[in-house]
C-alpha positions in Angstrom: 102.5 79.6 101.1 105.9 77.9 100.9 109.3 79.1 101.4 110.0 77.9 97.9 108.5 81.3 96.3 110.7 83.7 98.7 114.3 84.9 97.4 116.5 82.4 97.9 118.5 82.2 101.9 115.6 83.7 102.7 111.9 83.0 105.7 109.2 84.9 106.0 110.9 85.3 109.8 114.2 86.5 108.4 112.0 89.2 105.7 110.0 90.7 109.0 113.1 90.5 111.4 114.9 92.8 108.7 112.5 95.2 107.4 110.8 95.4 111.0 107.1 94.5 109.7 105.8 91.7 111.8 103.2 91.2 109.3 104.6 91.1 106.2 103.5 88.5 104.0 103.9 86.1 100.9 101.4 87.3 98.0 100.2 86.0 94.4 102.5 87.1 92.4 99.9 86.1 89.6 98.9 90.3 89.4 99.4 93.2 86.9 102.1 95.4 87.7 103.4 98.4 85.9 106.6 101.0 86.4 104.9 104.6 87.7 107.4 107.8 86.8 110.3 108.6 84.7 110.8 107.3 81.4 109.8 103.9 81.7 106.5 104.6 82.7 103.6 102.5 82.3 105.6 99.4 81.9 104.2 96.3 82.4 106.4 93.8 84.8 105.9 90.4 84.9 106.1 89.4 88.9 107.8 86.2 90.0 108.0 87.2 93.6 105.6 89.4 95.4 105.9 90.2 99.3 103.3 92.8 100.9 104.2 95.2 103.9 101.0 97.7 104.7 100.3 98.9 101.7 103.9 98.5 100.1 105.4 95.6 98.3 108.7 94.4 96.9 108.3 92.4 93.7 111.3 90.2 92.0 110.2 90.6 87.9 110.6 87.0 86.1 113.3 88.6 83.7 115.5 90.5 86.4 117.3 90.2 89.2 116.2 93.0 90.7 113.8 94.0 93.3 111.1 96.6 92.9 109.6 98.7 95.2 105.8 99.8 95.1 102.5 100.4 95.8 99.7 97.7 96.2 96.5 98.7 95.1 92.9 98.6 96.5 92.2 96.4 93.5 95.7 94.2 93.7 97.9 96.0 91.0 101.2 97.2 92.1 102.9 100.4 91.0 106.9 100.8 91.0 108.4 103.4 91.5 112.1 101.9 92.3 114.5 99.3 91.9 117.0 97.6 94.5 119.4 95.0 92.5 120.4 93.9 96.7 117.1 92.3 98.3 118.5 93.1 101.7 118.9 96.8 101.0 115.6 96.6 99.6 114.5 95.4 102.8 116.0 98.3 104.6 114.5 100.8 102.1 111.0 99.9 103.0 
């Protein structure tokens, strides 16, 4: 994958150093993904950017500039739960 589909500033070097997952990687972001809890629940989101770490994921939504956090399911959906609008605290939230 290239560096072209990570945030901007950003390596896949730089996204492990900071969120301390050596193995975090670049996925599809061609995958259903939905908001899970409170009142905007069930949701559809459109993913632009979609990084993996161990069963988590940040995803960057085509219309926003903010990051969500979820799950990635057995079966490759993602379920969000929260919203960063910083990637770098989103990092740290992990």
């Amino acid at each position: 994958m290239t560096s072209e589909r990570l945030p901007a500033g950003w390596t896949l070097t730089r996204i492990r150093d900071v969120s301390g997952d050596r193995e975090a990687v670049l996925l599809d972001a061609d995958r259903a993904a939905a908001w899970r809890g409170g009142p905007a629940d069930g949701e559809k989101i459109r993913p632009e950017i979609v990084i993996g770490f161990h069963g988590l994921c940040l995803l960057k939504p085509i219309d926003s500039e903010d990051w969500c956090m979820g799950s990635l399911n057995d079966d490759g959906t993602v379920d969000c739960w929260s919203a960063y609008a910083n990637f770098y605290e989103a990092l740290r939230g992990l």
